[in-house]
C-alpha positions as CSV (number, residue, x, y, z in Angstrom):
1,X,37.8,207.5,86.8
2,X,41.7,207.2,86.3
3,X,42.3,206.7,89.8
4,X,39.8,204.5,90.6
5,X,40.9,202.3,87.8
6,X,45.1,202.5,88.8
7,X,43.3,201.9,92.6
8,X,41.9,198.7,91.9
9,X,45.0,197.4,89.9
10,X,46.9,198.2,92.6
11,X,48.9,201.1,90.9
12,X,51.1,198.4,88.8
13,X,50.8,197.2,85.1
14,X,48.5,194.1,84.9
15,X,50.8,192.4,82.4
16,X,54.3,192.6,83.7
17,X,53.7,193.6,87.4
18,X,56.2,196.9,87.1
19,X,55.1,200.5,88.5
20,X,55.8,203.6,88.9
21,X,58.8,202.7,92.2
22,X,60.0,201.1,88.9
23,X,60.4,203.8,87.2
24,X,57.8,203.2,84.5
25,X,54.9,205.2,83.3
26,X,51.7,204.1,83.6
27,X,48.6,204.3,81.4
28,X,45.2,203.6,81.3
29,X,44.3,201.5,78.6
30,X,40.6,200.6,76.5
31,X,40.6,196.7,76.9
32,X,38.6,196.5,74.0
33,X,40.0,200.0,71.6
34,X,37.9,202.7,71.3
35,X,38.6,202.0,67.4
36,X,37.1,198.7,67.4
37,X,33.8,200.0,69.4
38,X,35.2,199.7,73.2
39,X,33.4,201.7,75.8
40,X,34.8,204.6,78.4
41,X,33.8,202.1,80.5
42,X,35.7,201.1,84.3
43,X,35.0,197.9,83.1
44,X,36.7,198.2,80.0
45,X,39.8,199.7,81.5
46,X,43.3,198.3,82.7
47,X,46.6,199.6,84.2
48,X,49.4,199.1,81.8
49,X,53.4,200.3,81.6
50,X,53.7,202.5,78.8
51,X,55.9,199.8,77.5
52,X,53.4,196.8,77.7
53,X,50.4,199.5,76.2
54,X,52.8,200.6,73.0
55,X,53.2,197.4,72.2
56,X,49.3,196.1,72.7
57,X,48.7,199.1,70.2
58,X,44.8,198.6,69.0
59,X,45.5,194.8,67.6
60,X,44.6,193.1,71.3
61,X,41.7,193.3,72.9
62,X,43.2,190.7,76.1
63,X,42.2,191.6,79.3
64,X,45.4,191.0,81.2
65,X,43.5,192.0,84.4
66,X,42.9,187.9,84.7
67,X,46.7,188.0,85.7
68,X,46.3,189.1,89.1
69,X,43.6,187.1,90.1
């Protein structure tokens, strides 16, 4: 399901745009935290930098997906 998810973000991080030709690591991250009762869901899953995900940390539950519409 990880590759279907970085697939249909377009292998970048949905908040900042940077990937992996940037020399970033990338991460799948729970929209909604597992901790706060988010699903393994494809829907509740976005692409983020492992910058952008560290500093989301379980206190957000944005979708930043709505950035590359």
């Amino acid at each position: 399901m990880r590759w279907q998810v970085f697939q249909r973000d377009n292998w970048k991080c949905v908040a900042c745009g940077r990937n992996s030709e940037s020399g970033v690591v990338l991460h799948i991250d729970h929209i909604i935290p597992r901790s706060k009762g988010g699903q393994d869901h494809i829907d509740n899953y976005q692409t983020l930098c492992e910058t952008c995900n560290i500093g989301k940390s379980n206190r957000d539950q944005t979708d930043l997906r709505a950035k590359l519409k």
